[in-house]
N, C-alpha and C positions, 0 to 999 in steps of 0.2 A: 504494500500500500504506500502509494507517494505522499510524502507531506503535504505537497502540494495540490492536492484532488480534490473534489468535493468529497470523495467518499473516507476522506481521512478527517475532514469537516465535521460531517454527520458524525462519524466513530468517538471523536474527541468529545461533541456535546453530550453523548449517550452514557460517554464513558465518566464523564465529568459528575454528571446527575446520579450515576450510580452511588458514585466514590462520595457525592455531599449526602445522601440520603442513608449511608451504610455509617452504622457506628463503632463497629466493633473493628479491631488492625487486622485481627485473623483476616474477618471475611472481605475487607478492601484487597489483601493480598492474593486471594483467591479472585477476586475482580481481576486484578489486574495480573495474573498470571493469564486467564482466560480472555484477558483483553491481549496479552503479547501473542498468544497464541490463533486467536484469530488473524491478528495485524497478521503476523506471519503468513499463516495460510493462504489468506487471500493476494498477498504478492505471489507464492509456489506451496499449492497446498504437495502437491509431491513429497516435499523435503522435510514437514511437518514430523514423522517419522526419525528423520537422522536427528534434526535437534532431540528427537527426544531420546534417542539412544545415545547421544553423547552425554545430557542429562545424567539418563542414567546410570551410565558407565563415571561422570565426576562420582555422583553421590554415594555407589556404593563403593569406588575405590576407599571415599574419604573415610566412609564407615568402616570398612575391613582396615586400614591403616590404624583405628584409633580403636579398635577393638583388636588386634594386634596387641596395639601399642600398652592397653591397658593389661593384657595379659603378659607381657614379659618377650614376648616373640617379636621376629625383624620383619620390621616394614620397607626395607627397604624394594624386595621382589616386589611387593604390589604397586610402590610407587613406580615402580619400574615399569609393569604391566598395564597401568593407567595411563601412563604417559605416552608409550608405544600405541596405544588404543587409540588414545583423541589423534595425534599424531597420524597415527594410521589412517585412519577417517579422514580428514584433512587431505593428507598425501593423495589418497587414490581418486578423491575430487578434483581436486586441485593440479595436480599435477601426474596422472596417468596420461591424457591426452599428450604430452610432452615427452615422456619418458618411454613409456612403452605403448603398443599397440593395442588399442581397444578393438576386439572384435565381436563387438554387437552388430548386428548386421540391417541397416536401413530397410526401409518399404523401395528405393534407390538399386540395393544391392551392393554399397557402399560401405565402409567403415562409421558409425556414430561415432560423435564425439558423448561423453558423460557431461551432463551439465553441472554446472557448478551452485551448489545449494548457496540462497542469498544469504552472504554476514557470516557464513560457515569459519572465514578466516578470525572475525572476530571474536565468535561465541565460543569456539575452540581454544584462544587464547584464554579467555576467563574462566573455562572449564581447568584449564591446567594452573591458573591461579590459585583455584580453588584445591585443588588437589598437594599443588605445593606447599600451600600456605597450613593445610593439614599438618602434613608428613611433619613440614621444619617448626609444626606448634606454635604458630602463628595467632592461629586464633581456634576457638573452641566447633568442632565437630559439629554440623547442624544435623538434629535429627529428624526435621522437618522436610518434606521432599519436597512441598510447596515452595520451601524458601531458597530452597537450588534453584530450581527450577526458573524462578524468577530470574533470579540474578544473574542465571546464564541468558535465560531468555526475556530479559525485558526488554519492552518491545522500542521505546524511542531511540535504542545504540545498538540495537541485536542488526541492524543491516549495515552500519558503515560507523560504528564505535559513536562515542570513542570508548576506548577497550578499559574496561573499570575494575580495578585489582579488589581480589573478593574481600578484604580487611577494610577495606574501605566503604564498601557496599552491606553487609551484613552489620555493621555496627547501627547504620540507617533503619534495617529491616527490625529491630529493636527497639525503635523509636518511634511517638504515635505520629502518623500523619492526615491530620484532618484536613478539608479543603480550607484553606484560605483566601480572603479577595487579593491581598497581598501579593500570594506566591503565582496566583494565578497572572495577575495584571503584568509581573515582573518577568515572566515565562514568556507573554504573551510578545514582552517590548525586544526578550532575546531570538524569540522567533518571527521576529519582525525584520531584524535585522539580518537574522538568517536569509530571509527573503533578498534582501537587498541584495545580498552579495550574489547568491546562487542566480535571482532571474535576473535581474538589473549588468550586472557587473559579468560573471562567471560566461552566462548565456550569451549576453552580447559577443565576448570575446570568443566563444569558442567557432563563431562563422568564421573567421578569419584565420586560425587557428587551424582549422579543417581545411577552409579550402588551401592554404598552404602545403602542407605537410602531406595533402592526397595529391600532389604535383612539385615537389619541389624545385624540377630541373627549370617548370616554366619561369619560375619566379625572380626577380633579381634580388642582387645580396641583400639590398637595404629593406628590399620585403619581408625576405625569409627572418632577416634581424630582429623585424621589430614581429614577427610573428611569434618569435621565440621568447619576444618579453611578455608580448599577451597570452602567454600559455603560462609564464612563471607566473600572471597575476592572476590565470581563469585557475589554475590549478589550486591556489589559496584558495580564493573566494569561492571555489567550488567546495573545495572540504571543510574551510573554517565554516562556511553558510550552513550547511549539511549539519554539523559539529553545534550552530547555535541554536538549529533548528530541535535539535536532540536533547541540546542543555536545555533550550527554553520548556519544551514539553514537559521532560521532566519535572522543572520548576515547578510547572505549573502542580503538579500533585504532589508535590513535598521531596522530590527527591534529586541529591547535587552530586551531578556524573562530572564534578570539578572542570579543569578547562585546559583545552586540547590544542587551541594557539594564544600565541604569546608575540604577536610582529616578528616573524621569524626573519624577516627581509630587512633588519636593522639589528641581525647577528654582527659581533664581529671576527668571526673565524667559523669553520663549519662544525666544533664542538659546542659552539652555544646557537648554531643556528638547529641542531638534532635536539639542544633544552628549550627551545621556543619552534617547533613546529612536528605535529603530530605528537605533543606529549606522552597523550594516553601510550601509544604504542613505544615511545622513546625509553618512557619510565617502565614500558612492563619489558625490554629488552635489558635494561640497566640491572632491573633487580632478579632477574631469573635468569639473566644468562653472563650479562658482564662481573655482577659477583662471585655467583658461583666458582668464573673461570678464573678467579683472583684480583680481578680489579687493577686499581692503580697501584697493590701492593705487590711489593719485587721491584725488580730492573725495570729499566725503560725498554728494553725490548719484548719483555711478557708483556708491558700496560697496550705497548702498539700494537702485537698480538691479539691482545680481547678486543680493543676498537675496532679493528678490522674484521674481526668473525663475525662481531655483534654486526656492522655493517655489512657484510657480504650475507648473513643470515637476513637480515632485513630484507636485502633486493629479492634472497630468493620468496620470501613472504608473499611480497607481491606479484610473484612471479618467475617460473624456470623458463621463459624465454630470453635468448642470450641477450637483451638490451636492458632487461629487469638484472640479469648478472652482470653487467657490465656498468650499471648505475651502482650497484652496492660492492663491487670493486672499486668504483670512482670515489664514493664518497669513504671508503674504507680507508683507502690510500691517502686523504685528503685530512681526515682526522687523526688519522695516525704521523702522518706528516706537521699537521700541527700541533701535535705533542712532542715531537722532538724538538718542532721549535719553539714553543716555550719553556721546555727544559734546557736547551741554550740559551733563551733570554736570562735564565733562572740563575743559572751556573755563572755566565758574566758577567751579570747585574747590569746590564744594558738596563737607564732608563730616559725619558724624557723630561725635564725637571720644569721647562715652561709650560705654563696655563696654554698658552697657542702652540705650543707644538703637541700640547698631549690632543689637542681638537682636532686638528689637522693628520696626526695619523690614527684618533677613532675613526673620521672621517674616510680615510684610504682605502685602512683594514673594514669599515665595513661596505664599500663599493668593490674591492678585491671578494670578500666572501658574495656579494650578491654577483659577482661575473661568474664564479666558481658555482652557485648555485643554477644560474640560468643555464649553463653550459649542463650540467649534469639534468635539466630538463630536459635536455633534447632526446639524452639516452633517454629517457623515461619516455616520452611521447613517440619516439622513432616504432615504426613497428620491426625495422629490418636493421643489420649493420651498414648497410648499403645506402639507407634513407643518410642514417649520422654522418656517414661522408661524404654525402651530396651536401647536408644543409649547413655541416660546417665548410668542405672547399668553399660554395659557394659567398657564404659570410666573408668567410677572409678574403677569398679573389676580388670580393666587391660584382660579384657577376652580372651581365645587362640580363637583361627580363622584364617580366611583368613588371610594371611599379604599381602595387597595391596597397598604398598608407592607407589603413583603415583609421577611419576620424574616431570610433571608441577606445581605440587604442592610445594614442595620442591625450584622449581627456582622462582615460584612465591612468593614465601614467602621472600627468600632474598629479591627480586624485592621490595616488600611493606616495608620490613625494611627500604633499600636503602632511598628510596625514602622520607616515612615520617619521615625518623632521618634529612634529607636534611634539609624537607620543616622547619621541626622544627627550624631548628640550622640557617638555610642561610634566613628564608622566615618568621621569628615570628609563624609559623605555620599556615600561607595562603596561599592557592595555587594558581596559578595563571598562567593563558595560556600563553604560549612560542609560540611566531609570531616569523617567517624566515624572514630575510632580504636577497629577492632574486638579488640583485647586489652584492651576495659572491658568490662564486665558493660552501664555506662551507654548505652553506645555499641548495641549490641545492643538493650537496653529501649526507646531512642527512635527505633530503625529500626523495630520492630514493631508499635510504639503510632504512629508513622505510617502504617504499611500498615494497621492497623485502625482506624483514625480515613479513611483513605479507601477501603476496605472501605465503611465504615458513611454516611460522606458523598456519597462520589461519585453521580453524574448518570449513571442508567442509559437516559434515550434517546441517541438519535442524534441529536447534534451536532459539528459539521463545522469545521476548523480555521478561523477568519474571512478568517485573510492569502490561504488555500487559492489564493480564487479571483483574487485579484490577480497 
């Protein structure tokens, strides 16, 4: 079910009226497990099924782990055997088509492909949270299958995150949550702006963006150039929009899936551009995989080591096509590269001791991280190795072709100057949602004059969340 539908409309007022009229937290959580599992359904009632055998498979690993645990015996083989399971699951969706040959056999007479269950990369991720956070006694063993159940599968992040660490999420499930006009109205201003970005900004950009990249050879450099920045801004505003629209829902019934960007595009190196964009997934790699494998503790060549797996682990996430490995090779390299040099900074004590020189190379180092990040877009949007050395030759050669400035591109690009020069200068460079106070007249005027500014802006084809299909 699209946020954006009438029929996610109707779903939310039904669902809303349920949750004010219900007193009790049990029976709200049985609302709205029932409510995630419809939303789901009616995207792919198919896959209804595997969510709930993945389900399954957390809750009773969690339980044999901790009845194990309390009898004296090693948990370790079952944590073993849960992890291979979600994993497994995962794998043969995700990545069978890729790896080995499916031979189902078409009405065609051809090879199918296995489709890919929606959010299955997400909810899988939080299945193993759950399961971890068991094993390493993190938090206490639910013996409620209701309250798994939810939390793998609630329904405003179960399609495209963001990905919510179970320690975080069960402390909530503990807690009453009644309707409020508050959490609703607040929800309401973060899925407002959800809107903005995804149909306004995201949508406009991604015509250009397409027709680019499905022709590159016609194009000329300074097309395909600024094509490649409107893809670094549709790809934000596509997931952060996605991400408010998910925060905001939640809000709205009491519940805080905390926050997934952070102006990632006013990083200044690409290990704080990986702590400011995709959080969710950033922090659930940091703590289940980059600890695990020892962290920043040891030498400097074990710390570049785990940067780089947790990064080339990332690309394949998203993907075992070699442009998805090829992006988490790039960013692997990039971050592990910037750790050695700030442990030369470290070791020399290299510093800048003027007020204007230290502004002028925040300023550098964060325009060097933003070419580093655009550039590592391409691999990501490229579908072929072939496409990435058409569109960068063509960048550098400067090549004649088409000239296609597209005029959204250009306004949006002030727009994101505007904006992250703000956040930088007024905000320490944290972003942070703007709530109306509706006893202004003003407050009123600039909720209106947003809904008619995207009224009159918005993207009226069909276009599909990006993260969707990861």
């Amino acid at each position: 079910m699209n946020f954006l539908s009438s029929a996610f409309i109707i779903f939310m007022i039904v669902l809303l009226a349920l949750l004010c009229i219900t007193k009790q937290e049990e029976t709200r959580q049985i609302i709205l497990l029932i409510a995630s599992y419809l939303f789901y359904a009616y995207a792919d009632w198919r896959f209804l099924g595997i969510l709930l055998i993945q389900t399954t498979i957390a809750y009773c690993t969690a339980r044999i782990i901790d009845h194990n645990e309390r009898k004296g015996k090693g948990t370790g083989v079952t944590l073993a055997i849960g992890i291979v399971s979600c994993i497994g699951i995962l794998s043969i969706f995700k990545y069978s088509n890729h790896v080995v040959p499916c031979f189902i056999k078409n009405n065609g007479g051809g090879v199918a492909k296995i489709d890919l269950p929606l959010g299955i990369s997400f909810y899988n991720f939080q299945a193993l949270s759950y399961i971890i956070n068991i094993y390493k006694k993190r938090q206490p063993v639910e013996k409620l299958f209701v309250k798994v159940a939810l939390y793998i599968g609630f329904f405003p992040q179960i399609t495209s995150g963001p990905i919510v660490k179970a320690h975080d999420f069960f402390v909530q499930l503990e807690q009453m949550h009644p309707m409020k006009k508050q959490n609703i109205i607040a929800g309401a201003q973060i899925f407002l702006m959800g809107i903005v970005k995804k149909t306004v900004i995201a949508d406009r950009l991604g015509r250009s963006v397409d027709a680019v990249y499905a022709a590159p050879t016609a194009y000329s450099g300074i097309s395909i150039l600024l094509a490649t920045i409107a893809y670094t801004m549709q790809i934000y505003a596509d997931f952060s929009g996605y991400s408010d629209m998910a925060i905001g829902v939640a809000k709205c019934i009491g519940y805080d899936l905390g926050k997934n960007f952070n102006m990632p595009y006013i990083a200044h190196n690409p290990s704080e551009f990986w702590r400011r964009w995709h959080i969710s997934l950033s922090s659930w790699f940091r703590e289940y995989v980059y600890f695990p494998l020892g962290g920043s503790r040891g030498k400097l060549i074990k710390t570049c080591r785990n940067l780089f797996l947790v990064m080339f682990l990332s690309g394949i996430w998203h993907g075992t096509g070699i442009t998805f490995i090829l992006w988490g090779l790039y960013h692997g390299i990039g971050v592990a590269a910037h750790r050695v040099f700030a442990e030369v900074v470290n070791r020399q004590r290299w510093q800048i001791k003027s007020v204007l020189g230290q502004k002028i190379a925040g300023g550098v180092s964060i325009l060097c991280t933003l070419v580093f990040v655009n550039i590592g877009w391409i691999l990501f949007r490229s579908d072929t190795v072939d496409t990435i050395g058409i569109i960068l030759h063509r960048i550098f050669t400067r090549a004649n072709g088409v000239e296609y400035i597209y005029v959204f591109t250009i306004l949006f690009m002030i727009l994101f100057i505007i904006v992250n020069i703000y956040t930088l200068i007024k905000k320490q460079g944290n972003a942070e949602y703007i709530f109306l106070d509706y006893n202004k007249f003003s407050s009123w005027f600039i909720l209106w004059t947003v809904i008619f500014l995207i009224l009159v802006f918005f993207y009226p084809g069909e276009a599909e969340f990006i993260y969707g299909k990861f």
